[in-house]
N, C-alpha and C positions, 0 to 999 in steps of 0.2 A: 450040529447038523439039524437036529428037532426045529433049533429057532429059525434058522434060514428057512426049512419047510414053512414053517407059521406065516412066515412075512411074506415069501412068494405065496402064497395061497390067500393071503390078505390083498396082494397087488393086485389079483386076477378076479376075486370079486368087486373092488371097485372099479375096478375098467367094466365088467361086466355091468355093473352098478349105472353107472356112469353113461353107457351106450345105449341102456334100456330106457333110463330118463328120455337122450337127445331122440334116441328111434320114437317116443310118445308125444313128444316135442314137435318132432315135423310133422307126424301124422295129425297134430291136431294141428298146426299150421296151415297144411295140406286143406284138411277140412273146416271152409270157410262158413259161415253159416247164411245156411238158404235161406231164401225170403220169394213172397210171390208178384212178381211185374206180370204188367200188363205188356203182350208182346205182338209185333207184325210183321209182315213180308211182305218186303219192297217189291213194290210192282211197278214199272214204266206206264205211264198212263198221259194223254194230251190235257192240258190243263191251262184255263185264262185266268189270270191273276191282274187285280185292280194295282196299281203302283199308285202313290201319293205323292206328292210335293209341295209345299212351303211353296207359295206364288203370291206375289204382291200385285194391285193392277191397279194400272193408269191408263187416261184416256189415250184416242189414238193420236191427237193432238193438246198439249197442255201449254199452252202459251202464256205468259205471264206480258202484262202489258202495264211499260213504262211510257210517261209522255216522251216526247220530243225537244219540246217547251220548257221553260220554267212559267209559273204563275200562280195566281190563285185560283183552286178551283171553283167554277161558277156554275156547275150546275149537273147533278146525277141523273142520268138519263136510262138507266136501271138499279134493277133490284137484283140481293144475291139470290139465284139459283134460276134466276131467268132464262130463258131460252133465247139465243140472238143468232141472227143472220150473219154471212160474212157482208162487210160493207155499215151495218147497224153504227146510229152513234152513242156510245159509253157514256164520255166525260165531256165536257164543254170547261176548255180554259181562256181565264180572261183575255179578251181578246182586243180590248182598247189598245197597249201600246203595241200590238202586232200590226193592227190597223194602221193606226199614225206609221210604224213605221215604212210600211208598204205606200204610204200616203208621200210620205218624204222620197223614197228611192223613185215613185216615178216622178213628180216631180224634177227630181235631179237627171233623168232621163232626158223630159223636154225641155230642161236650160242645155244637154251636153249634146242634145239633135240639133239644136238652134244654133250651137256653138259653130256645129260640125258643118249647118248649110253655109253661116257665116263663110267658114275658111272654105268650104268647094267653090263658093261666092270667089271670092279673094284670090283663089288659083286660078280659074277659069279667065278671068281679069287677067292677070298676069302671065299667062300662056298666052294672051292673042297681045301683047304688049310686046313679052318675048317675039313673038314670029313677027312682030313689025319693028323688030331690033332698037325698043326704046328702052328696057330694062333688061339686065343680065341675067345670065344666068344663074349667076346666085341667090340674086330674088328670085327667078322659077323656083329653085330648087327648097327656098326658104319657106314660100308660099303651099309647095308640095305637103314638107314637112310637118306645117301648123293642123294641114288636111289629114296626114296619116294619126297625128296626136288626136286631134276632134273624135274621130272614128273611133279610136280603141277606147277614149272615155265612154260615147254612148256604148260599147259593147259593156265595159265593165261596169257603165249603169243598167245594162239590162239584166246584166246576171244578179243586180242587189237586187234589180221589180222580183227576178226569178225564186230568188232568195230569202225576199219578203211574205212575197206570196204564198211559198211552202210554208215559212213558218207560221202565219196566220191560219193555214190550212193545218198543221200540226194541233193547233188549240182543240178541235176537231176531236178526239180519239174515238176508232171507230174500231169494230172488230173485226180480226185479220182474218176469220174463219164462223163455221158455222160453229155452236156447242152450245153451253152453260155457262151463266157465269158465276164465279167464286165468292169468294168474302170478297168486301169494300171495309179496307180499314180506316180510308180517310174519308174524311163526309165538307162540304159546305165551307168554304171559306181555306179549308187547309193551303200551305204552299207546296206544288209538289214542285217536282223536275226529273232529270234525266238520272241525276246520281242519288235521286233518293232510295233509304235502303231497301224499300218491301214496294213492292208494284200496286198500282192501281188496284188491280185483281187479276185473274186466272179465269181463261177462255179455254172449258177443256172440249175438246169436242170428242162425244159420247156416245156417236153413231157406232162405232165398233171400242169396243176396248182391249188393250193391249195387256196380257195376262205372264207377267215374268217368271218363271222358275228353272233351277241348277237340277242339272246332272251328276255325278263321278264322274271322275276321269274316265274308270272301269266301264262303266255303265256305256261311256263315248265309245269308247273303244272297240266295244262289245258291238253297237248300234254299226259302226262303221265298216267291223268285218262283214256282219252278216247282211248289209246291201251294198258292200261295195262300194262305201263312198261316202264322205258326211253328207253332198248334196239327196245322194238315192237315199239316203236315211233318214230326209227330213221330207219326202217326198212321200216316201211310204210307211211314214207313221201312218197311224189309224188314230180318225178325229176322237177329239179329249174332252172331257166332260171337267164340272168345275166344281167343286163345293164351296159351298161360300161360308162365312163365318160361325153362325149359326147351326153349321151339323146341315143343312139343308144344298138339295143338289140344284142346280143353274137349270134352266130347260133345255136351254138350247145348248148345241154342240160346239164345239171350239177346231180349229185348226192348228199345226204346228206350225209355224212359215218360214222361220228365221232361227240361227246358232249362232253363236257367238264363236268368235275364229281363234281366241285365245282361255286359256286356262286359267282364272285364278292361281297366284300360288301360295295365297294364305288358308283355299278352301280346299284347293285341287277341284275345284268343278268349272265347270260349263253352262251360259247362261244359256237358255232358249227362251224364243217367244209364240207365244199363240193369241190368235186374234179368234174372241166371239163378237159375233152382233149382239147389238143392244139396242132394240126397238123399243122394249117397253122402260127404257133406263133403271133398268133394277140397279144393274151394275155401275159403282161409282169409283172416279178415279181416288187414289190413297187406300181403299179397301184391301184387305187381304184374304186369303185362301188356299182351297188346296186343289192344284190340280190334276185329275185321276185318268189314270194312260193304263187302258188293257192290255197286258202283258201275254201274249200267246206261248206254249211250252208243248212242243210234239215230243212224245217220248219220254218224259219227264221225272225223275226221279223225285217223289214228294214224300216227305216226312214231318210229324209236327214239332213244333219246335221242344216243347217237352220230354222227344227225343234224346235232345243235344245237348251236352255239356260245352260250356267255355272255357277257355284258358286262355286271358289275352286275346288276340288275335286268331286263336285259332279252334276250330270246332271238331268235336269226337261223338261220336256214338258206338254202342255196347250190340256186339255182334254175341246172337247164342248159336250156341253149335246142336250139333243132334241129341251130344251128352248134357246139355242145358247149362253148359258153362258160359261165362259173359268172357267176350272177348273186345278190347278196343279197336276202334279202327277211326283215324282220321280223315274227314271229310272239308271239302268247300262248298260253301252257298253264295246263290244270289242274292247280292244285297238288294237288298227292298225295304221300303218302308212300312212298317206296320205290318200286321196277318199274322193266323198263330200257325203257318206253317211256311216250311221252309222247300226251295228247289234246290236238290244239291247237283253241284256239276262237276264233282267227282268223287272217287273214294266208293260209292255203290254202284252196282251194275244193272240191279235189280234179283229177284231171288233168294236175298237172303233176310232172314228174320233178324230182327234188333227189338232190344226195351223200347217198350213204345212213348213210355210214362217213369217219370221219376227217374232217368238215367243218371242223374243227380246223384242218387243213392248206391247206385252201382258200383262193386272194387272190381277190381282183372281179374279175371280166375273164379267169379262167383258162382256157385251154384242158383239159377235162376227156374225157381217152381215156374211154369208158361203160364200168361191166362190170355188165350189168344185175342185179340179184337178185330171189329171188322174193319177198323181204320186201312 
């Protein structure tokens, strides 16, 4: 009986034992160790935000200009980066066997008109022969015949004078528009033509230039609800301003004009176009840039990005409560390019405090010393 005493009273302090560890166990579990974030309270506030875009920009017309002709060329009637008129002449191609042959088809013209009076000659005769019943009518009818052959020759030699003519005129190149002209990669004596593989040169014209950049789908989306329509949307954009390579901004302002009606679906975006003028030809076609569209926000939940933690796709920030414990809570943002803050469009209401700084560092359940900012 003693031993059994012994043994239950041994069981009962290690349980006891045992409970008091796991009881010390949660409680330092429980207590996580504090640290001190910098912290703020989400206020609604109206806010403009600059958006950027990746834009490439070409003239408003960029024509690339192939002869017509084949020949040798005979003579450069500019230089590259020149300014030309529409109607201007470029290139000059030899025009010796265009001549001759233009020389040949009329020619052939008035032997197939001489032919042609020959035989109205020779019907006219044999129509008043016919009505004085001395030859048949199958000579009328022969003599008719020789008249309708005459005729269609002089038409099919007028269309080779016609024919000659252009192409002689083709030796010509002249430009189709107003603009600039590009590189000349062939010079003096070169053979071009129709099927060679790089053009004459490139006529851009640089009166306005045409400034390409993508949207999101999202971004589409978004734009279409809130006017009601991709037309009202491209309507009541507000004019867009340019940066150009260099970190430096455009002077003048740009318009939206034009979207593109389908999606990529290797990018998922959306082309649009904006047209600036270009008086003092700063701007050149092949250039690239970024083009910057102010974003308006009534109401606006703003937080800075150092707020937010990642994961994947999806963004959190560290809600403190009165007891100054960190709590998560899942949010979404507008995507945008570049800025160190972020619009969320949901997940906060406004009025409540979160890490403002270093959320990064933050666990669930932390105890968080405040240091409040005025962010």
């Amino acid at each position: 009986m003693k031993m059994s005493y012994n043994l239950k009273s041994g069981l009962i302090t290690a349980v006891v034992g045992i409970a008091a560890l796991t009881s010390c166990g949660s409680k330092q579990q429980r207590q996580m160790p504090s640290a001190v974030y910098e912290t703020m309270v989400v206020k609604p506030q109206d806010l403009t935000i600059d958006s950027k875009y990746t834009a490439t920009i070409r003239g408003k017309q960029d024509i690339e200009i192939y002869p017509q002709v084949s020949g040798k060329l005979e003579k450069l009637c500019v230089t590259e980066g020149q300014t030309v008129r529409k109607g201007q002449t470029l290139f000059i191609i030899d025009q010796v066997p265009y001549k001759a042959a233009l020389g040949t088809a009329e020619a052939s013209l008035k032997a197939a008109e001489a032919q042609e009076a020959t035989a109205q000659l020779n019907y006219d005769s044999r129509k008043r022969l016919f009505d004085e019943q001395v030859v048949s009518e199958f000579d009328l009818q022969t003599a008719y015949n020789s008249l309708l052959s005459a005729k269609a020759q002089v038409a099919q030699c007028k269309a080779q004078v016609v024919n000659a003519r252009n192409n002689l005129s083709y030796t010509v190149v002249v430009s189709p528009s107003d603009g600039v002209v590009g590189t000349l990669p062939y010079r003096l004596g070169a053979l071009v033509g129709p099927s060679m593989p790089q053009s004459l040169t490139t006529v851009s014209d640089n009166s306005q230039m045409y400034v390409y950049f993508s949207i999101t789908e999202s971004q589409l989306l978004e734009m279409t609800r809130k006017s009601g329509g991709a037309d009202s949307a491209i309507i009541n954009m507000p004019p867009v301003r340019l940066e150009l390579v260099d970190g430096s901004e455009y002077d003048l302002p740009g318009k939206v004009e034009s979207m593109s009606g389908v999606v990529d679906r290797s990018t998922g975006s959306v082309q649009l176009r904006a047209v600036f003028d270009n008086p003092g030809k700063m701007l050149h076609s092949g250039s690239t840039g970024k083009v910057v569209i102010p974003v308006t926000y009534e109401n606006a939940i703003v937080i800075p990005s150092a707020a937010t933690v990642q994961t994947q796709d999806k963004f959190k920030v560290y809600l403190v409560d009165k007891d100054g414990i960190a709590h998560t809570q899942l949010i979404t943002i507008n995507e945008r390019e570049g800025g160190s803050d972020y619009v969320v469009t949901s997940g906060l209401n406004g009025g409540e405090e979160i890490v403002a700084k270093g959320a990064g560092m933050v666990r669930d359940g932390q105890d968080v010393k405040k240091q409040n900012t005025n962010k």
